[in-house]
Backbone as CSV, one residue per row, in Angstrom:
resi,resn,N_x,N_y,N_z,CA_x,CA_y,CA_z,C_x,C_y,C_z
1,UNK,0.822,-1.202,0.000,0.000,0.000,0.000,0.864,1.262,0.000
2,UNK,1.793,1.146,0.755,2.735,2.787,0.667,3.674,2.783,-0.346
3,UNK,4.007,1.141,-1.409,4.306,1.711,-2.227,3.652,2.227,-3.221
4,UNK,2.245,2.033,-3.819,1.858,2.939,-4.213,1.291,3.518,-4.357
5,UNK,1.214,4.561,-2.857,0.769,5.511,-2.446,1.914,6.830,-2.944
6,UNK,3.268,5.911,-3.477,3.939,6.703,-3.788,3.992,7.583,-5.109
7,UNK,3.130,6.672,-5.544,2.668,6.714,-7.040,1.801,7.891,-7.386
8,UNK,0.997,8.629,-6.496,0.008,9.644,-7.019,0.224,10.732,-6.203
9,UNK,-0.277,11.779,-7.362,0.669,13.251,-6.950,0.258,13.407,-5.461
10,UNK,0.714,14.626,-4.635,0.367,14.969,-3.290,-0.609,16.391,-3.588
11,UNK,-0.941,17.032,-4.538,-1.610,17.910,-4.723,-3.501,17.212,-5.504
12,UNK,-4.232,17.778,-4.942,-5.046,17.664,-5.758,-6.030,18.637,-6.438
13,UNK,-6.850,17.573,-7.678,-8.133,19.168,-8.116,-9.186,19.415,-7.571
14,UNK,-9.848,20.095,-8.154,-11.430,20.431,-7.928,-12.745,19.891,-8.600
15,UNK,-11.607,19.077,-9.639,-12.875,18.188,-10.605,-11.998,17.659,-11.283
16,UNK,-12.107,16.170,-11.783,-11.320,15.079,-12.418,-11.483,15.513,-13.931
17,UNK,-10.707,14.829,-15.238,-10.554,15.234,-15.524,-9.598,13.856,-16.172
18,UNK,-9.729,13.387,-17.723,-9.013,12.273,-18.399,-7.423,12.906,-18.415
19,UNK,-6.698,11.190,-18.436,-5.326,12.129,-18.415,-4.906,11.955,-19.945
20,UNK,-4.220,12.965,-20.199,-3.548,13.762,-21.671,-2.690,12.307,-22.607
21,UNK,-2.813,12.165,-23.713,-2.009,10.870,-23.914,-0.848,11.703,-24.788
22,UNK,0.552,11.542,-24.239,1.631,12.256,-24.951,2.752,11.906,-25.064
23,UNK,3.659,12.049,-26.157,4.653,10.974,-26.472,5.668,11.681,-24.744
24,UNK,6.677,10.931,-24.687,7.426,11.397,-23.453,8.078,12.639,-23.774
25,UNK,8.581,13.072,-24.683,9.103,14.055,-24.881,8.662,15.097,-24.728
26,UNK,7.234,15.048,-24.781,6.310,16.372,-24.682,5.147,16.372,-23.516
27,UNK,5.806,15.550,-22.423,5.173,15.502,-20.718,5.925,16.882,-20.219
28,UNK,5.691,17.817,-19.537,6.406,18.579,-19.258,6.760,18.012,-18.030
29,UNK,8.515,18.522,-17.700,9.007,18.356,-16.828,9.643,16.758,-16.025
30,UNK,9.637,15.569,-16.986,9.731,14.733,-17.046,10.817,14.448,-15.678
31,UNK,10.444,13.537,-14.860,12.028,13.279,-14.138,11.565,11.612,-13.847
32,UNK,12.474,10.852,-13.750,12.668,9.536,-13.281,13.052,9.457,-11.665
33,UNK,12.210,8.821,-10.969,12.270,8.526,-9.753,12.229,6.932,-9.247
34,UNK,13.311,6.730,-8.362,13.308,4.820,-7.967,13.085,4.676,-6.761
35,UNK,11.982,4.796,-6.297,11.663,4.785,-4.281,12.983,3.850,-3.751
36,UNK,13.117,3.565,-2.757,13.646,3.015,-1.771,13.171,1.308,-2.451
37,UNK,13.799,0.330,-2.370,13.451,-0.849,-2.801,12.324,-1.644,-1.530
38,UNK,11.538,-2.142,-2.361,10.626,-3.339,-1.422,10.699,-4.406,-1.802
39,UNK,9.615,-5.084,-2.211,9.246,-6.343,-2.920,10.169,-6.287,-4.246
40,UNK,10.339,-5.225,-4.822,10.360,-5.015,-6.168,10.755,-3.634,-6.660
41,UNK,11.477,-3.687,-7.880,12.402,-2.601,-8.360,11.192,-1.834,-8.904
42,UNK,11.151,-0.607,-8.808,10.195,0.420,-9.579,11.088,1.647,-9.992
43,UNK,10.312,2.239,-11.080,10.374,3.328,-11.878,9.701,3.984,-12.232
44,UNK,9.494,5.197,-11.420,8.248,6.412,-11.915,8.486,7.180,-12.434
45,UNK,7.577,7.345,-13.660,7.857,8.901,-14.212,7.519,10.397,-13.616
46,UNK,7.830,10.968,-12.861,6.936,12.152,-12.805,7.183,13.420,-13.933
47,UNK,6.250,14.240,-13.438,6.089,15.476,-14.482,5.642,16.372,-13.641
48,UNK,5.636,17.926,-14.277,5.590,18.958,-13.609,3.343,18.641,-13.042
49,UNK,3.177,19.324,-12.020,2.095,19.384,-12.164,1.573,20.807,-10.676
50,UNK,0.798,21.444,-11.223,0.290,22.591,-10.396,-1.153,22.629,-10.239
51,UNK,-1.770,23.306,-9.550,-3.501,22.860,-9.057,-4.280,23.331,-10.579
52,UNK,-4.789,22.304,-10.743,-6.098,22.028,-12.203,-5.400,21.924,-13.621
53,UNK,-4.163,21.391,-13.376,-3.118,21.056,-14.065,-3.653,19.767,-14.999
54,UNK,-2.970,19.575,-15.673,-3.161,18.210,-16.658,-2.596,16.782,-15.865
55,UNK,-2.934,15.642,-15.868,-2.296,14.003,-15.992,-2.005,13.390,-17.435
56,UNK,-0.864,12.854,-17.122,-0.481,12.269,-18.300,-0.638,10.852,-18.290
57,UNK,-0.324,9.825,-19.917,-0.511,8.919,-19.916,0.430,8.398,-20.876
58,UNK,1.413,7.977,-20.760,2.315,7.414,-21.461,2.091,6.715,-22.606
59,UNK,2.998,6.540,-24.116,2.667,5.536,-25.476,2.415,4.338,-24.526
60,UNK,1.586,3.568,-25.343,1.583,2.188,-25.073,2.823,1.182,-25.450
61,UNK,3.771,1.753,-26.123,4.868,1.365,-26.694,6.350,1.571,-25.643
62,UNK,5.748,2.208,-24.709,6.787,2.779,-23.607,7.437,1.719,-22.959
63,UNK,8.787,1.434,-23.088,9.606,0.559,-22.172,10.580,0.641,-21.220
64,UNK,10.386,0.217,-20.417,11.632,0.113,-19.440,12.512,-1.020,-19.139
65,UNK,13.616,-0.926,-19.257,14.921,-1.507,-18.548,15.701,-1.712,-17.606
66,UNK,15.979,-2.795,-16.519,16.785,-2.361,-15.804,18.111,-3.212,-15.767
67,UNK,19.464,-2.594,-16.344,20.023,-3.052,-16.919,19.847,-4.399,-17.544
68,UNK,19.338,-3.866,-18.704,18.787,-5.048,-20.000,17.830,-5.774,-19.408
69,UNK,17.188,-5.705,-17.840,15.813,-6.842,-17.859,14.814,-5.435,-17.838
70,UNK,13.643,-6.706,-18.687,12.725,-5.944,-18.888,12.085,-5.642,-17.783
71,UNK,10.842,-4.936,-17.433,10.359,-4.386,-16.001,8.647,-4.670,-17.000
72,UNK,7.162,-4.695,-15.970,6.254,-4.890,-16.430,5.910,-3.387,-16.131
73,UNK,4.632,-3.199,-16.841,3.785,-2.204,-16.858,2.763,-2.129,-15.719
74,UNK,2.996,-1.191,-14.585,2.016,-1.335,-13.410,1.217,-0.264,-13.741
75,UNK,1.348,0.961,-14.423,0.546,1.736,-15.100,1.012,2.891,-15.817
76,UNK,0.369,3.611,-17.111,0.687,3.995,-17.930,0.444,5.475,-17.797
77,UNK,-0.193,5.759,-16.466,-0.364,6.802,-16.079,-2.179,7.520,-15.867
78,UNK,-3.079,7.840,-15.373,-4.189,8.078,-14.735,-4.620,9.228,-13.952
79,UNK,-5.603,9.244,-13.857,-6.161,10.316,-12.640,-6.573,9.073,-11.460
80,UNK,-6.774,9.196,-10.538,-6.936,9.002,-9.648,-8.257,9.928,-8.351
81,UNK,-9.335,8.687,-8.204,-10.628,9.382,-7.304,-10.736,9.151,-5.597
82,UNK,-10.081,9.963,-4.949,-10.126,9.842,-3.683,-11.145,9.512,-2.814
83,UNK,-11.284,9.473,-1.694,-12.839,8.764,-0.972,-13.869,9.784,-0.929
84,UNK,-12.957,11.220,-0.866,-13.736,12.441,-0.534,-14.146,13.183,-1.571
85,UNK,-14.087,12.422,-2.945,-14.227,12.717,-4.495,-13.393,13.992,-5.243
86,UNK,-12.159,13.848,-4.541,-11.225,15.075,-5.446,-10.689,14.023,-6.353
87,UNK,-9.855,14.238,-7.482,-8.800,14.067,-8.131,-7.403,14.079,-7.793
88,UNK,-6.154,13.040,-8.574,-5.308,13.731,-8.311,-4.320,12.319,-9.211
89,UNK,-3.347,13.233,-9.720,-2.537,12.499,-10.323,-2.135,11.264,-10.418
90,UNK,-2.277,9.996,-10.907,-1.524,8.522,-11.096,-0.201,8.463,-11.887
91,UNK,1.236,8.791,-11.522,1.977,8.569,-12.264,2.602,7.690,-12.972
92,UNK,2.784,7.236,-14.519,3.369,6.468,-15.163,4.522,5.707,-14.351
93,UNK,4.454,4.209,-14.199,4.975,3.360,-13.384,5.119,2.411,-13.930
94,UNK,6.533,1.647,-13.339,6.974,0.101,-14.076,7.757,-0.381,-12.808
95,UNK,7.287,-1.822,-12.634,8.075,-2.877,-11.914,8.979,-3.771,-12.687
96,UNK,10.188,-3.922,-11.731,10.847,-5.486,-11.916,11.618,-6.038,-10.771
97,UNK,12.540,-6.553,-11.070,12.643,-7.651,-9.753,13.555,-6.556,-8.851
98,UNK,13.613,-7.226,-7.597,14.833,-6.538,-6.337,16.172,-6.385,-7.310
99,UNK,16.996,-5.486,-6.979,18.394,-5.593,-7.621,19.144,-5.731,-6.774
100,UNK,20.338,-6.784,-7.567,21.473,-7.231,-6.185,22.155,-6.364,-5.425
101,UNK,22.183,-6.453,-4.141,22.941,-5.691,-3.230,24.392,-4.869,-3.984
102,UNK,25.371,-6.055,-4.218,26.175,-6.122,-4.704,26.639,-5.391,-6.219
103,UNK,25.438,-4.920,-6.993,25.318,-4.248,-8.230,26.377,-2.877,-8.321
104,UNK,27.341,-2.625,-8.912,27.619,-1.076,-8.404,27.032,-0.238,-8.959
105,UNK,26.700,-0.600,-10.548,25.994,0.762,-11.524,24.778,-0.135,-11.980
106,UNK,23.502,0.644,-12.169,22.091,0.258,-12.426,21.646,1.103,-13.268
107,UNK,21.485,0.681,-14.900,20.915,1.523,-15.731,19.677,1.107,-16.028
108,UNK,19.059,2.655,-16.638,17.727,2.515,-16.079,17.489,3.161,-17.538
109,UNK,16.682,2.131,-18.958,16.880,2.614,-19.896,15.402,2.925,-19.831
110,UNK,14.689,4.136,-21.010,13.561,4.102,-21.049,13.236,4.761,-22.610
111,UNK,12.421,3.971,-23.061,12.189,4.247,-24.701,10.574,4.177,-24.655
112,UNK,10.699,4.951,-26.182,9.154,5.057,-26.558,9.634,5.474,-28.048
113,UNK,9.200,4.963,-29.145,9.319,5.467,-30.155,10.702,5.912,-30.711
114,UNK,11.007,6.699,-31.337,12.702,7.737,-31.090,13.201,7.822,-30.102
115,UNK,12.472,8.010,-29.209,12.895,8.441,-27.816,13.656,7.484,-26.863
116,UNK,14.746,7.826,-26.304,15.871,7.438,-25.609,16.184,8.277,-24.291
117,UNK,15.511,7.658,-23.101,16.271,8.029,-22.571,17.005,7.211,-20.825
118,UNK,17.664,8.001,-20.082,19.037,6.769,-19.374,19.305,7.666,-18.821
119,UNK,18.925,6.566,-17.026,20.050,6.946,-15.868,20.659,5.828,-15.040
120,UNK,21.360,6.210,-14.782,22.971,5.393,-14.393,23.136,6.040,-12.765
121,UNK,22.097,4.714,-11.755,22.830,4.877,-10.362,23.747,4.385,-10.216
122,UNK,24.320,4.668,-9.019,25.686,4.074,-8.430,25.142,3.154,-7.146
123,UNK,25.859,2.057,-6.821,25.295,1.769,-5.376,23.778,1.281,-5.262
124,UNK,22.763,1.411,-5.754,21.777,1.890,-6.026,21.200,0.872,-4.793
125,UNK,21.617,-0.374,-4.331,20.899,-1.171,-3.314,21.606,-1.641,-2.415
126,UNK,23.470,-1.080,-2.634,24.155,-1.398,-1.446,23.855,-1.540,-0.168
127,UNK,24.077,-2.212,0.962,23.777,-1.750,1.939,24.177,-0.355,2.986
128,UNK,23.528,0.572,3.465,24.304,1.177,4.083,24.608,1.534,5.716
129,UNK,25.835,1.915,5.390,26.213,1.731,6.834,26.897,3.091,7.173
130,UNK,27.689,3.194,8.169,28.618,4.213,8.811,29.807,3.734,9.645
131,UNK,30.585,4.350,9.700,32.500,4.232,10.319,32.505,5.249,11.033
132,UNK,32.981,5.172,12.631,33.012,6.404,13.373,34.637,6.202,13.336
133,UNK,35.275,7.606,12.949,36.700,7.719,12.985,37.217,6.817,11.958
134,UNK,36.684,6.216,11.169,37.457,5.049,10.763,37.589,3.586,10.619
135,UNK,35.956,3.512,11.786,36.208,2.341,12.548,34.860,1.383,12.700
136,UNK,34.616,0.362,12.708,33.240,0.156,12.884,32.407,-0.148,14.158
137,UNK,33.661,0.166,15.087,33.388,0.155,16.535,34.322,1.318,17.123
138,UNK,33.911,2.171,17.772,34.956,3.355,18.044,34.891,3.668,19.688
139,UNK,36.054,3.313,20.227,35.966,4.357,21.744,36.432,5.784,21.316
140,UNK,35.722,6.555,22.214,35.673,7.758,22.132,36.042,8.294,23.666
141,UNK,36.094,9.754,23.223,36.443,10.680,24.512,34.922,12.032,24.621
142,UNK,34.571,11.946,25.735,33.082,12.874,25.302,33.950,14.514,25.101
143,UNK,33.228,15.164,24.535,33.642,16.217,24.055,34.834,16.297,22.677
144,UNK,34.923,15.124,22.011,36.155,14.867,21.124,35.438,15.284,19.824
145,UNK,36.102,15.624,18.640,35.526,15.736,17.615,35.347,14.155,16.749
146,UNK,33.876,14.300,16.421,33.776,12.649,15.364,33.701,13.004,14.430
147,UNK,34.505,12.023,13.483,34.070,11.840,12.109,33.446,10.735,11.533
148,UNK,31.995,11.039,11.093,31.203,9.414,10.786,31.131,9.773,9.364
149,UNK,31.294,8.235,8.972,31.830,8.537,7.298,30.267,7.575,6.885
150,UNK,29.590,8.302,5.924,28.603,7.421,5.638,28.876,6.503,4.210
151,UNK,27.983,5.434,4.075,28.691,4.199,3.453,27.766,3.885,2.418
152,UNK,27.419,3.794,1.020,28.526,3.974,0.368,28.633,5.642,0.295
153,UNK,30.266,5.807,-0.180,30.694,7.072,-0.675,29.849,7.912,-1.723
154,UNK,29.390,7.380,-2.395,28.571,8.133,-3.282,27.144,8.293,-2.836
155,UNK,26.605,8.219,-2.323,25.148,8.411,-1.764,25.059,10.096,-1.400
156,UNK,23.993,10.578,-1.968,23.840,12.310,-2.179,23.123,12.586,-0.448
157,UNK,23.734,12.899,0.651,22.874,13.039,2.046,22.037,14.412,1.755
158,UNK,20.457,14.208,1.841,19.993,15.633,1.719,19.403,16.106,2.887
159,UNK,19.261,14.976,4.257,19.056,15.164,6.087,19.242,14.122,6.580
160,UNK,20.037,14.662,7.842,20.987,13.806,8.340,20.461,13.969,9.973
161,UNK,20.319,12.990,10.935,19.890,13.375,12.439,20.970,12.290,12.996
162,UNK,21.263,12.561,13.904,21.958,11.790,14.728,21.816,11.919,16.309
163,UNK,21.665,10.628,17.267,21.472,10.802,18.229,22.518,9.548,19.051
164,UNK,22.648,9.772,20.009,24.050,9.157,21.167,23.024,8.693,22.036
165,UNK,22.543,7.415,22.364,21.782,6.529,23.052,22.466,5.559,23.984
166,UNK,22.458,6.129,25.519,22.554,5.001,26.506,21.994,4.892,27.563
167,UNK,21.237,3.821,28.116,20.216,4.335,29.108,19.711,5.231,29.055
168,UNK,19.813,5.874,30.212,18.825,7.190,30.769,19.697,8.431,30.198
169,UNK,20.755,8.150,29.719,21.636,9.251,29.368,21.783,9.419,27.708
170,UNK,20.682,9.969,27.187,21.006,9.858,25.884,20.741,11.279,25.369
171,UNK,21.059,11.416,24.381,21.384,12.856,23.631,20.744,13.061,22.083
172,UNK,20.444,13.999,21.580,20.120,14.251,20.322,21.170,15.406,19.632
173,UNK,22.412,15.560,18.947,23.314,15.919,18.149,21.861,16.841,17.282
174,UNK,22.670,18.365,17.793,21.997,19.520,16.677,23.314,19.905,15.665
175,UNK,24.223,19.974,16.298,25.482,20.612,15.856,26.103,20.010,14.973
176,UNK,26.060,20.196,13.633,26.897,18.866,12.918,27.213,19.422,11.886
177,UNK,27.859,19.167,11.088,28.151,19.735,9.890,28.367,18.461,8.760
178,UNK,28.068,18.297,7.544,27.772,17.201,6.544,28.292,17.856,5.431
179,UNK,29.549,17.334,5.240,30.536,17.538,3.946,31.038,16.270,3.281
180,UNK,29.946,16.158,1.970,29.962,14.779,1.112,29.568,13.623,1.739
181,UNK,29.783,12.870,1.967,29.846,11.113,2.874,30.074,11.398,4.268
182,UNK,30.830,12.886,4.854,31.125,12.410,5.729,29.884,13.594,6.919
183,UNK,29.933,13.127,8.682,29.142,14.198,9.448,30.493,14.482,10.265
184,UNK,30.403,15.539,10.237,31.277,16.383,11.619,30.824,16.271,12.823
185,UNK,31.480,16.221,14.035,30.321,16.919,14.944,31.315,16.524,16.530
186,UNK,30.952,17.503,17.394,31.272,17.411,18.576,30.350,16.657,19.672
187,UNK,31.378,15.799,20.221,30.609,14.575,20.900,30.154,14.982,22.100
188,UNK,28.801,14.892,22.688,28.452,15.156,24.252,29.195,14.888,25.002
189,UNK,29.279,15.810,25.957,29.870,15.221,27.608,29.394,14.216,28.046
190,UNK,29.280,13.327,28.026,28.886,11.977,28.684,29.979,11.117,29.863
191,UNK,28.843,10.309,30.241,29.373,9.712,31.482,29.685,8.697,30.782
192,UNK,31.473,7.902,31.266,32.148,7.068,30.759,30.824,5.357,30.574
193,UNK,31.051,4.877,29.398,30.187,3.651,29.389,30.052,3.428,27.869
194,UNK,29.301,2.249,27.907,28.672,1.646,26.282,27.433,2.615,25.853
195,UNK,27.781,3.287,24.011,26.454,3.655,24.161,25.987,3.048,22.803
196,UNK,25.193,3.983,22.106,24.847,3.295,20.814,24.283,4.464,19.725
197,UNK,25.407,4.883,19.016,25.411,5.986,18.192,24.846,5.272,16.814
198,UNK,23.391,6.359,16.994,22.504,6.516,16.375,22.202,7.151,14.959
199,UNK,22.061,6.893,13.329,22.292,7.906,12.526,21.340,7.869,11.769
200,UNK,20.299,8.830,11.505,19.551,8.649,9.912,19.749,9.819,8.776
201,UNK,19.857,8.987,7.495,20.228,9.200,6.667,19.503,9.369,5.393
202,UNK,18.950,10.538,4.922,18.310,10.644,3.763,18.507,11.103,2.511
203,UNK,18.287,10.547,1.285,18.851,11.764,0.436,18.863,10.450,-0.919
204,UNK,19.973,10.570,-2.405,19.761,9.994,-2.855,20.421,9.320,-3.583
205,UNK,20.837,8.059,-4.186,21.700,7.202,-4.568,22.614,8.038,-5.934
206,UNK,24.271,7.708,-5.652,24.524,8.686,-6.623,24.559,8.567,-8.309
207,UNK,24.686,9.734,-8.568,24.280,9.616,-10.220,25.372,9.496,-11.142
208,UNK,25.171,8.559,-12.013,26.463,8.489,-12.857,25.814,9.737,-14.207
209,UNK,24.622,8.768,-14.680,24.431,9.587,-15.927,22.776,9.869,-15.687
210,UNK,22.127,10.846,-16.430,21.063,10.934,-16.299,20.594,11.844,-17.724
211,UNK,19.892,11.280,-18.793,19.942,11.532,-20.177,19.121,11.993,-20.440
212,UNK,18.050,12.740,-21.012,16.831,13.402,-21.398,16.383,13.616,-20.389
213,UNK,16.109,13.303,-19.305,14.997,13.913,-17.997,15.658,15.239,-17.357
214,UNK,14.531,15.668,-17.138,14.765,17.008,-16.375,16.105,16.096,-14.994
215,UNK,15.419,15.352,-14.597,16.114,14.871,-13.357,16.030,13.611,-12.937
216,UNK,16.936,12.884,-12.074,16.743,11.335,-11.738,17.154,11.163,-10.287
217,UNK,16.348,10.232,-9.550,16.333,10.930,-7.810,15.883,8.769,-8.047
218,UNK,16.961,8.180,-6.990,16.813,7.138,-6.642,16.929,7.273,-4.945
219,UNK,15.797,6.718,-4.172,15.439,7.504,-3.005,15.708,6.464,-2.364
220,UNK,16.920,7.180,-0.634,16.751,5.660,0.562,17.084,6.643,1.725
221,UNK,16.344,5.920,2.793,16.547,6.634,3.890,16.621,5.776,5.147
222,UNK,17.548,6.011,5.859,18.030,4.485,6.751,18.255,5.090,8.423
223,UNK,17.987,4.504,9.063,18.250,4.626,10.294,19.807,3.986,10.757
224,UNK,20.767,3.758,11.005,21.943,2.991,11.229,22.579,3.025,12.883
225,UNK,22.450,2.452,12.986,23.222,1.820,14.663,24.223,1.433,14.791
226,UNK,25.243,1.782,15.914,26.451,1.407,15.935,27.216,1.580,17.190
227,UNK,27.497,1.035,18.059,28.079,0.410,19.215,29.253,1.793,19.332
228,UNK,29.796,2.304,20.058,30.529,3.317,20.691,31.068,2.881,21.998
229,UNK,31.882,3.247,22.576,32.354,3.475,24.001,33.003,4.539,24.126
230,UNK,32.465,5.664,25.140,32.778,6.605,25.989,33.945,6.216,27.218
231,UNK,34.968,6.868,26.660,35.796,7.017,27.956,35.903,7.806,29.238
């Protein structure tokens, strides 16, 4: 259900309304989007859209790829009738299988007619993780400066929270600074012990290539845990 809930715009109209049938080239504002993985690899098209705006509906000829496997047609694009009878966007969507952890680059071909177009994640289902200092277990000194390196290197961070969890003594990190992969940040005064440094991580898998679309956004957002000791 929430995946696709991901699928239809967040704005809606005032009266429904068939959606537009148009080759891809002439959707305005075209971008390729890859949620976070579930069951199954997806690929949405979105397009620009503003209140009493148009829906689109993709050629029937429209294909997708993910590196060379084909993906099925979950929909070609729609309006959509809420319980409370507004409208609101169904975006052009395609499934295929989970992609291996292990994958480093994931191309993501998409044709219709002439039309060509390709993006190239990095990482795209790695697992991710974090290194405090270096390390995948780190004693520390409270008040020391950390460096947590997030994992993989190429992953775009667009919000980052971090919190220092032990017992009754735990902390929430405002102060941080996030330059590329890595977080800055000055460690609480804490009382010497085991704690369990806390990180979430949002933002989006990195881009090698991204070919005709306005834009290409492969989306993950992770919570990560990791064992510390305070000296």
């Amino acid at each position: 259900m929430k995946k696709r809930m991901l699928l239809l715009a967040l704005a809606v109209t005032a009266c429904g309304r068939e959606p537009l049938h148009r080759e891809l080239r002439d959707i305005p504002g075209l971008r390729l989007f890859v949620p976070q993985a579930s069951e199954e690899e997806s690929a949405v098209l979105h397009f620009d859209w503003s209140m009493g705006g148009d829906c689109y509906r993709v050629p029937s000829d429209t294909r997708v790829t993910i590196n060379g496997e084909a993906t099925r047609v979950w929909s070609r694009g729609d309006t959509h009738l809420s319980f409370d009878g507004a409208f609101s966007c169904e975006y052009p969507s395609f499934d295929g299988p989970p992609r291996p952890a292990d994958e480093p680059r994931t191309e993501f071909l998409v044709t219709e007619g002439r039309t060509r177009m390709r993006a190239v994640f990095q990482a795209l289902r790695a697992p991710r993780r974090i290194r405090v200092n270096g390390q995948e277990q780190a004693t520390l000194r409270g008040g020391a400066m950390v460096d947590i390196e997030w994992l993989p290197a190429t992953d775009q961070l667009e919000k980052v929270e971090v919190k220092v969890m032990g017992g009754t003594d735990s902390r929430q990190v405002d102060a941080f600074q996030v330059d590329g992969n890595h977080i800055r940040m000055t460690l609480p005064t804490l009382k010497a012990g085991s704690y369990v440094l806390r990180v979430y991580g949002q933002g989006g898998a990195g881009v090698e290539a991204c070919e005709g679309f306005n834009s290409c956004h492969a989306e993950f957002y992770k919570w990560i845990e990791v064992p510390i000791v305070i000296e």
